[in-house]
VEXDREN-2710 file (C-alpha; in Angstrom, 1 decimal):
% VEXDREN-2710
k/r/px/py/pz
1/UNK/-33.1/3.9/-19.6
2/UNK/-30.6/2.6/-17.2
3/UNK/-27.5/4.5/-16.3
4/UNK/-24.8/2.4/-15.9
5/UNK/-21.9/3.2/-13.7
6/UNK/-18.1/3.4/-15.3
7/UNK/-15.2/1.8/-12.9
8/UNK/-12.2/3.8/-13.8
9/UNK/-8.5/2.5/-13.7
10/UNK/-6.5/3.7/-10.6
11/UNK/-4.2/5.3/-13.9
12/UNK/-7.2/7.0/-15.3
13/UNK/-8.0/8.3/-11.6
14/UNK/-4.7/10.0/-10.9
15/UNK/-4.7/11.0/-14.6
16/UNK/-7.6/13.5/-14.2
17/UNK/-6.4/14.1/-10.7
18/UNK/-3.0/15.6/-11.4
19/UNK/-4.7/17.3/-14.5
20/UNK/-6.9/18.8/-11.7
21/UNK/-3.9/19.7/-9.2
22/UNK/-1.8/21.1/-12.4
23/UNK/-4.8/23.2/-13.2
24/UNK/-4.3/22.2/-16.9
25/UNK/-8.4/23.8/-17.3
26/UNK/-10.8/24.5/-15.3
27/UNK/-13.1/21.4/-13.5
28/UNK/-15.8/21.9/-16.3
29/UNK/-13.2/21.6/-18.8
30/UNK/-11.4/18.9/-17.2
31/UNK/-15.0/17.0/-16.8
32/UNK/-15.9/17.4/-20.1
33/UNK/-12.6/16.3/-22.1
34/UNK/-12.2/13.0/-19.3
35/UNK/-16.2/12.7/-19.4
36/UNK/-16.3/12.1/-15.5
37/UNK/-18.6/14.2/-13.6
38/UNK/-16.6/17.5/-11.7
39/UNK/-17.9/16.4/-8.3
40/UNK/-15.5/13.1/-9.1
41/UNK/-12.9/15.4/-10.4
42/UNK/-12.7/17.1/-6.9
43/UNK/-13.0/14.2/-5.0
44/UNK/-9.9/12.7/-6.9
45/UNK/-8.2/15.7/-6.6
46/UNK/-8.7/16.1/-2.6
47/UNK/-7.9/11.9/-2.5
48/UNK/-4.9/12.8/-4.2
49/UNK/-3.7/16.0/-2.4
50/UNK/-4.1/14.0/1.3
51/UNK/-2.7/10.6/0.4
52/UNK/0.3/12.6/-0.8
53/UNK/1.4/13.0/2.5
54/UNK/1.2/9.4/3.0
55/UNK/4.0/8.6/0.1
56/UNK/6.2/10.9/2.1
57/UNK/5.7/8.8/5.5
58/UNK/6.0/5.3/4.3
59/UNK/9.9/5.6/4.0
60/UNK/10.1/6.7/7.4
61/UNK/7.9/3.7/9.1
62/UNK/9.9/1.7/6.5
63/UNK/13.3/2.8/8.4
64/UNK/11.1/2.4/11.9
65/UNK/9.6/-0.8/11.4
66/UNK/13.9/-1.6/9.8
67/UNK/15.1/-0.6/13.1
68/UNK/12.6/-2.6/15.0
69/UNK/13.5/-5.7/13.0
70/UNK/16.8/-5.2/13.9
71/UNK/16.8/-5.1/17.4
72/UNK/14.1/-7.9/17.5
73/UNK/16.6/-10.5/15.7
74/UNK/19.8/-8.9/18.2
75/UNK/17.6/-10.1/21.1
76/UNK/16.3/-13.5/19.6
77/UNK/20.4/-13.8/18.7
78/UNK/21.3/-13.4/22.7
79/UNK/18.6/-15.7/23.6
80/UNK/20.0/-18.4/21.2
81/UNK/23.7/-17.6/22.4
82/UNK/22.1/-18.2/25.7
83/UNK/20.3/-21.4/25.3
84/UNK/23.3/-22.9/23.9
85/UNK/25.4/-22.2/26.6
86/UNK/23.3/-23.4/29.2
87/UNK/22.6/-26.7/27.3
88/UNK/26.6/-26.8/26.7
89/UNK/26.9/-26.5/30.8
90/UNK/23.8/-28.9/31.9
91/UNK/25.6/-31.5/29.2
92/UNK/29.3/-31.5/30.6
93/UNK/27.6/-31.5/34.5
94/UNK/25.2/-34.7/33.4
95/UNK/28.5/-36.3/31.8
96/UNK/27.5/-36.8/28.4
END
């Protein structure tokens, strides 16, 4: 006999998981209608409660890493403004 292992769907996963958070049964109950084992059911659930932070700070290094962009295509834009004035000056001194 040969126990095979299931692969669940990230769906299925945070299925069970909110079940777990919502406390829609207990985690025997909850094991035994999703037929995973409760030790998974708490593992979800803890996966779930700390990567919730994690939805919350995304939009905030998405405004960071916005503002950063920003400023790093202002400076490449003075560095262009720049380069073209100083070839526009070394052109009119070399007479071309």
């Amino acid at each position: 006999m040969t126990n095979s292992r299931n692969k669940h769907s990230a769906a299925f996963k945070a299925k069970v998981a909110l079940s777990a958070i919502r406390e829609e049964g207990t985690i025997s109950e909850l094991a035994s209608k999703y037929g995973v084992h409760t030790s998974q059911i708490n593992a979800w659930k803890k996966a779930a409660q700390d990567g919730m932070a994690a939805l919350f700070e995304g939009e905030k290094k998405a405004d960071r890493s916005e503002a950063v962009s920003k400023a790093q295509v202002a400076a490449l834009h003075e560095k262009v403004g720049q380069l073209i004035m100083e070839r526009d000056f070394f052109r009119e001194r070399s007479g071309q």
